[in-house]
N, C-alpha and C positions, 0 to 999 in steps of 0.2 A: 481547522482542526489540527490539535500538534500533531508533529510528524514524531513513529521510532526510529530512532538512530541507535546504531554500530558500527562501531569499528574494527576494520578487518586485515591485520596484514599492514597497517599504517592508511589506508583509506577506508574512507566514512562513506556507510550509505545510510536512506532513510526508505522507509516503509511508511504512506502517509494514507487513508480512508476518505472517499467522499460518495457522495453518490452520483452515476453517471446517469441521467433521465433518461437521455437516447433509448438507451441498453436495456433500461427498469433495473437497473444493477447497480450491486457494490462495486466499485472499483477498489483495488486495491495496489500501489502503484509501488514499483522500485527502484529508487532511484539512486545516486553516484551525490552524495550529500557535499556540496555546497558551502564557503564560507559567509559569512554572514556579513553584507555589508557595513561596513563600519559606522556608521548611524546608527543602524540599528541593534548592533552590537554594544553600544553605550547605554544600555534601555537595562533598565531591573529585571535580574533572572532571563535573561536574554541568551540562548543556547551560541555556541561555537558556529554550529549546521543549520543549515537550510535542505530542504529536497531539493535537487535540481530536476532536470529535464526525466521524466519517466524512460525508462526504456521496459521494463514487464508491468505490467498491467493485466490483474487477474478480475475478471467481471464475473463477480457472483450475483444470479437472478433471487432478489428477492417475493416476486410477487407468484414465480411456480414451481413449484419446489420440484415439478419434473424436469425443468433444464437444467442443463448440468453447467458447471461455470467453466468457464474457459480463459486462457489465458496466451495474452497478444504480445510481437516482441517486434518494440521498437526502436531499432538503433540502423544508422545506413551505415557505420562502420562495425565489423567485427567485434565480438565484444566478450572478455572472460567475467564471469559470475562465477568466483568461489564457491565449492560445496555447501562451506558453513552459512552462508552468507545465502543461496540458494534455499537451503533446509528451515532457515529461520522464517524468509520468506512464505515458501509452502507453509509451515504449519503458522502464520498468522493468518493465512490467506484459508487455510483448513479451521480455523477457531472460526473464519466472518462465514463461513458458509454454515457448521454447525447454530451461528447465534439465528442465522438467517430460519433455517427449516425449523428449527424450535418456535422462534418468534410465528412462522407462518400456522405453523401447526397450532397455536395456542392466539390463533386467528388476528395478527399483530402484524401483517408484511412489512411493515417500514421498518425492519430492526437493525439499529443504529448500533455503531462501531461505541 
């Protein structure tokens, strides 16, 4: 699934959607975007960025609409996450939960990014 990217301040991050089964969740990951190895940066319509390594990770439950989603933070170094870059984050991470309880409500749990 493609990844969003932004750029912030002169670095790229990407926000990327998959489903986590473990969880029964959306995940929705943030990551410090990546350049695109040069192979595959020779490829048609082929982006600058790649997602790298997640460090937030928001798990939206799509199969109950009573767990609330939460959000995991992984980096073993200290780490700054701009505002902006932050804010973007939440409300994509707020749009996959609203598609999720719509989707559940209208008897659909797999609602896909």
């Amino acid at each position: 699934m493609p990844a969003e990217l932004r750029e912030h301040a002169g670095r790229h991050y990407a926000v990327q959607f998959h489903y986590a089964l473990p969880d029964d969740s959306w995940a929705v990951e943030l990551s410090e975007a990546v350049a695109t190895p040069y192979p595959w940066a020779e490829a048609p319509n082929a982006s600058d960025c790649l997602p790298g390594a997640a460090f937030l990770v928001a798990l939206v439950p799509d199969e109950d609409p009573h767990l609330e989603p939460t959000v995991r933070v992984y980096s073993p170094d200290e780490r700054v996450i701009p505002y902006d870059v932050m804010q973007w984050f939440m409300e994509l991470v707020a749009d996959q939960v609203e598609r999720c309880r719509i989707a559940f409500e209208q008897g659909e749990p797999e609602a896909v990014e």
